[in-house]
C-alpha positions as CSV (number, residue, x, y, z in Angstrom):
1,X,12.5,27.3,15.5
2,X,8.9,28.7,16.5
3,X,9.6,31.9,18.5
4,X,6.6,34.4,19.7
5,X,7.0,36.6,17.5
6,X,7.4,34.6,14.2
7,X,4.0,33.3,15.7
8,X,2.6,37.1,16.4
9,X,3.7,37.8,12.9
10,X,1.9,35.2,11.4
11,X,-1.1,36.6,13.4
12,X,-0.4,39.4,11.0
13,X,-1.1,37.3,8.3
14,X,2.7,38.3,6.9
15,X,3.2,35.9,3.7
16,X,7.2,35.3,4.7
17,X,6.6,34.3,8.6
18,X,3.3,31.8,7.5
19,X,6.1,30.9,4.8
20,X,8.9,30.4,7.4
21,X,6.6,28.4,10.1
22,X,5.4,26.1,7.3
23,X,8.7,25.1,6.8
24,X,9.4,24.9,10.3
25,X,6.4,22.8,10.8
26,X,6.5,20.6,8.1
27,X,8.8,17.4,9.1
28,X,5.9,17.4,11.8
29,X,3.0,17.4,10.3
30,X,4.0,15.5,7.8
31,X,5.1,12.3,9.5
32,X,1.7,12.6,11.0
33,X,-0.1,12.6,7.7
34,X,1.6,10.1,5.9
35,X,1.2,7.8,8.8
36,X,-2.6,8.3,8.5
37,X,-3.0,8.6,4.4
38,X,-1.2,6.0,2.0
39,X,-1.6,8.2,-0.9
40,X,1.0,11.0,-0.5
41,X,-0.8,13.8,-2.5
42,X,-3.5,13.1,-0.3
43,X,-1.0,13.6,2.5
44,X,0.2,16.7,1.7
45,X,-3.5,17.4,0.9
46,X,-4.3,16.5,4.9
47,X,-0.9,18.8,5.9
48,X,-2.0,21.6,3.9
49,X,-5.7,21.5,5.8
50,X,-3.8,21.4,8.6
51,X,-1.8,23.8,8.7
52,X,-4.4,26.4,7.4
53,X,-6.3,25.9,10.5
54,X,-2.9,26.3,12.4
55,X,-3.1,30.2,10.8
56,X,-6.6,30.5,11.7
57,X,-6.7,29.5,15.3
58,X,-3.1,30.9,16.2
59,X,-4.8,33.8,18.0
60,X,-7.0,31.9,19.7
61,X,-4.6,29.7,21.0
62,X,-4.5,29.1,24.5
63,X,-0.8,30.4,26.2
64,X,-0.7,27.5,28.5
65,X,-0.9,24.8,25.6
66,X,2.2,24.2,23.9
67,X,2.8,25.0,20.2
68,X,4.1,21.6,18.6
69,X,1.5,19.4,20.4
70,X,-1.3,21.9,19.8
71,X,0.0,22.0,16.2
72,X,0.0,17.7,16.2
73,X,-3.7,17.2,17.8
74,X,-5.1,19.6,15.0
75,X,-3.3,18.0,12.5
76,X,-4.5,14.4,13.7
77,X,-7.9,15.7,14.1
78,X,-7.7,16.9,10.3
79,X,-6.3,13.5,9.2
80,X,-9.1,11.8,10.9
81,X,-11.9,14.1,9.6
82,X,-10.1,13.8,6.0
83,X,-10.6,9.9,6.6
84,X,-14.3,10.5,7.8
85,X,-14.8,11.6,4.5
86,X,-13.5,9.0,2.5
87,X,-15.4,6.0,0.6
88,X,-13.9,3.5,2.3
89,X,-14.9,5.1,5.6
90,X,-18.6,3.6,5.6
91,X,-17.9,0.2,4.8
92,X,-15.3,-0.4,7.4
93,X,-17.3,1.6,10.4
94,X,-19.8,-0.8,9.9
95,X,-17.6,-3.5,11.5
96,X,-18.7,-4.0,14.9
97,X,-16.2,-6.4,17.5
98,X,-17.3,-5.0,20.9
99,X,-16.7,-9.0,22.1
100,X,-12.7,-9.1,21.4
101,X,-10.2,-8.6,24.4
102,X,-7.1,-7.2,23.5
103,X,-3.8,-6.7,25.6
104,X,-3.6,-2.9,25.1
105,X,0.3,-3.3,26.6
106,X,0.9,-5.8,23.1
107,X,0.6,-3.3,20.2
108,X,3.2,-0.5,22.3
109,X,5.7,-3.7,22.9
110,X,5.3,-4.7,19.1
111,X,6.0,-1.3,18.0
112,X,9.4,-1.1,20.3
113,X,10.7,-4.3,18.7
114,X,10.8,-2.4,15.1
115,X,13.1,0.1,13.3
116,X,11.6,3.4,12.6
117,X,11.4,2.8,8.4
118,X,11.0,-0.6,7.9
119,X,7.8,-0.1,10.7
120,X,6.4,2.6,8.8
121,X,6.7,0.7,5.5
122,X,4.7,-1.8,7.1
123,X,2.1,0.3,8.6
124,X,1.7,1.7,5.2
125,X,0.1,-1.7,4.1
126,X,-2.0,-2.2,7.0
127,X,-6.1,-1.6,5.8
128,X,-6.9,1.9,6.3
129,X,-9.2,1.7,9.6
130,X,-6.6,-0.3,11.2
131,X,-3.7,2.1,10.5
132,X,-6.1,5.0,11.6
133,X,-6.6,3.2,15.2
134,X,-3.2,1.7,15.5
135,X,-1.7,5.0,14.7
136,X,-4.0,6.6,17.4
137,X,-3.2,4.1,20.1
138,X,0.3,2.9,19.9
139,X,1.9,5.8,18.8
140,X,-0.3,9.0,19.5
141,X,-1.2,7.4,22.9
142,X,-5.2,7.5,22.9
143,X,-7.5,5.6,25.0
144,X,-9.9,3.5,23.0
145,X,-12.4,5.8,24.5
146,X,-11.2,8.7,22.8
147,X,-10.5,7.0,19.6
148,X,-14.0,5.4,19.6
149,X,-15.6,8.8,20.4
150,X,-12.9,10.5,17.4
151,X,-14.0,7.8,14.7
152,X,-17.6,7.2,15.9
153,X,-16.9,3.4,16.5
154,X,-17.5,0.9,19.5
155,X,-14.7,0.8,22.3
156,X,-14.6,-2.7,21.1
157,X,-14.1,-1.7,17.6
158,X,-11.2,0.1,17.8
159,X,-9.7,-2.8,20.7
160,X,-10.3,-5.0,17.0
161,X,-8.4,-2.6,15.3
162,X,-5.4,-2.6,17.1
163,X,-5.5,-6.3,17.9
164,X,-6.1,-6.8,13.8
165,X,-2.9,-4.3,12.8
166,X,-0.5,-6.1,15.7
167,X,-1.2,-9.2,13.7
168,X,-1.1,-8.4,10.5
169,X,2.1,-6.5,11.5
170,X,3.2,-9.6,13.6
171,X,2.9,-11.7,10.6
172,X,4.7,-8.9,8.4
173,X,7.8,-9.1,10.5
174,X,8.1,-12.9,10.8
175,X,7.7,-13.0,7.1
176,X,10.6,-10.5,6.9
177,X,12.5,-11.8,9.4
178,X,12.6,-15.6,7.9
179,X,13.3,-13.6,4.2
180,X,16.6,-12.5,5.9
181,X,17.1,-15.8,7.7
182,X,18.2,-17.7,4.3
183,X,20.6,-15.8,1.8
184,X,21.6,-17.2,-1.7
185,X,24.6,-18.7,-2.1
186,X,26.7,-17.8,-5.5
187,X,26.2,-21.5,-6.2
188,X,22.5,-21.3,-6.5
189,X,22.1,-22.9,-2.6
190,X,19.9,-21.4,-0.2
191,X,22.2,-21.2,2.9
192,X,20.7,-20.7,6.1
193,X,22.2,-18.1,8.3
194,X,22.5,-18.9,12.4
């Protein structure tokens, strides 16, 4: 649990309270990053980043501004940055869809109609911009405006995204779901189940 004065005494810079609130910290900021890098060590790489500017900023903190989702906007902002960075980053930005309309309300429905673990399984194989987007819009809950302005893409762009990961996700669980529609019989017979 993060109380004030763990917090003060990381302030401190004392080794066994930054210690302690890492571990406190870390279930959090961890789903986070592996939900915006594939590449675990990359991941923890993200977390780490994170959580360094956690220490840094702590004083500076404002006291109206809860901890945890002062803790997860800094550690989405670092996943994004880390992305910025990456190779793949200017050959995807380049795609431009400002013309596709998108049912925002589609992607949030999708994701409710999925189990925790097999949906992040599959948003593990989405392409990277897409999982960067769709993460920020169904499940962090920003606007396309704010995701365009994050990524430096087109509102339309990032509408694409989403649109593009609902399908491919779509297509994921109707693939899955007629996988567990037939079993094998002993006999060597595909049986299908009602």
């Amino acid at each position: 649990m993060v109380t004030e004065a763990l917090l003060q005494a990381c302030i401190r810079e004392e080794a066994r309270a930054q210690h302690q609130l890492y571990k406190v910290l870390y279930p959090v900021m961890m789903g986070i990053c592996t939900r915006y890098e594939r590449d675990r060590s990359l991941a923890v790489a993200n977390l780490n980043n994170a959580f360094l500017k956690v220490l840094r900023n702590l004083d500076t903190r404002p006291a109206h501004v809860p901890f945890v989702p002062w803790v997860r906007r800094i550690t989405i902002n670092t996943a994004i940055d880390a992305y910025r960075r990456s190779r793949e980053w200017e050959h995807v930005a380049s795609l431009d869809a400002d013309g596709v309309d998108v049912h925002e309300g589609a992607a949030n429905d999708f994701l409710r109609t999925m189990e925790a673990e097999a949906f992040a399984e599959m948003l593990l194989r989405l392409p990277p911009m897409s999982r960067q987007v769709f993460n920020l819009f169904a499940i962090d809950g920003y606007a396309h405006a704010e995701i365009a302005e994050m990524l430096g893409i087109s509102e339309g762009t990032s509408k694409w995204h989403v649109n593009h990961a609902r399908q491919l996700l779509r297509k994921a669980l109707l693939e899955q779901a007629s996988a567990k529609a037939t079993t094998p019989h002993p006999s060597g017979q595909v049986l299908r189940t009602p």
